[in-house]
N, C-alpha and C positions, 0 to 999 in steps of 0.2 A: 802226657801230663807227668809232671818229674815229681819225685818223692819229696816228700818235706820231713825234716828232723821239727820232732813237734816237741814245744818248749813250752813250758808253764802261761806266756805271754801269748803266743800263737793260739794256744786250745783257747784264754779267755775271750779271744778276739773268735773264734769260729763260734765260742757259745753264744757271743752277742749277737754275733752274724745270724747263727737257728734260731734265733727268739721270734724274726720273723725274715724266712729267707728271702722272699719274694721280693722285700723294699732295699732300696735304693739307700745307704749310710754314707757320712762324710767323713772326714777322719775326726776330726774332735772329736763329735755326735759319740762316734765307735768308740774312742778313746776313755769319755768318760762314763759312759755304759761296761765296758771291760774292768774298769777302772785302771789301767794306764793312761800312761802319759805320752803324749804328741810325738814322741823323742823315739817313743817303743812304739806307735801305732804303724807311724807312715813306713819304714822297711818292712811290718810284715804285712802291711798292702801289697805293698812292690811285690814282695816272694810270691803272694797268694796269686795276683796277677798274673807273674811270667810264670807260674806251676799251670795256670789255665782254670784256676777256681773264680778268680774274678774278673769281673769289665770292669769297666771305668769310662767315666764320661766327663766332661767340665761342663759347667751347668750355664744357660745361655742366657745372662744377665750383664747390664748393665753397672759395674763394678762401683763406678765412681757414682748413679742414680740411686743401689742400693747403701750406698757408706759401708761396705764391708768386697772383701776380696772374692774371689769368684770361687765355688767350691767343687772338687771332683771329687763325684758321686762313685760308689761301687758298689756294686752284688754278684752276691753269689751266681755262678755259671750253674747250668744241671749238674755236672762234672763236682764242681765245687761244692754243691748243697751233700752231696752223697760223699765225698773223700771229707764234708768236713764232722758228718756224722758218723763215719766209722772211724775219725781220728779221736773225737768225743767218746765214744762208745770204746775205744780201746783203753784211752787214758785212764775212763772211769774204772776198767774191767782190772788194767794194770792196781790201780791205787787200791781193791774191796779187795784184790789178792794181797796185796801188804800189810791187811789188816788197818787199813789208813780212814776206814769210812768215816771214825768220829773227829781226825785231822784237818786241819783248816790250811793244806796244802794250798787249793786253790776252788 
């Protein structure tokens, strides 16, 4: 599992990810839960993926019977739930050391 440079956009996408790690997200879904946008969600899919924090699956529907495109799914690996709570847990540890707690950082 390769190290990730963690970025204000990456942490909000892993805090959405622990809200509940168990379930299955899509990117929008994730996007506007993080509150990013589509543009910012889908590469740091990708990284979370090839680092081995996530799967991904495309979901097994009928594209043109639903009226909307086919969505792939991702969650958290074991790997991924644990690298993405000590990545939370560092950022938050970094920001109470700056004096930042009443800061709206992120």
């Amino acid at each position: 599992m390769s190290s990730l440079r963690m970025t204000i956009p990456r942490l909000l996408a892993l805090r959405a990810f622990l809200e509940d790690p168990g379930q299955e997200r899509y990117g929008l879904d994730l996007a506007a839960e993080a509150g990013l946008e589509p543009g910012t969600v889908y590469p740091i899919l990708v990284a979370f993926e090839v680092a081995g924090w996530l799967t991904s699956r495309e979901e097994d529907i009928d594209a043109h019977a639903a009226g909307r495109p086919k969505r792939r799914y991702y969650q958290l690996t074991a790997a991924g739930v644990t690298a993405a709570r000590d990545a939370v847990a560092a950022a938050e540890k970094r920001r109470s050391a700056r004096g930042g707690a009443r800061r709206l950082a992120w």
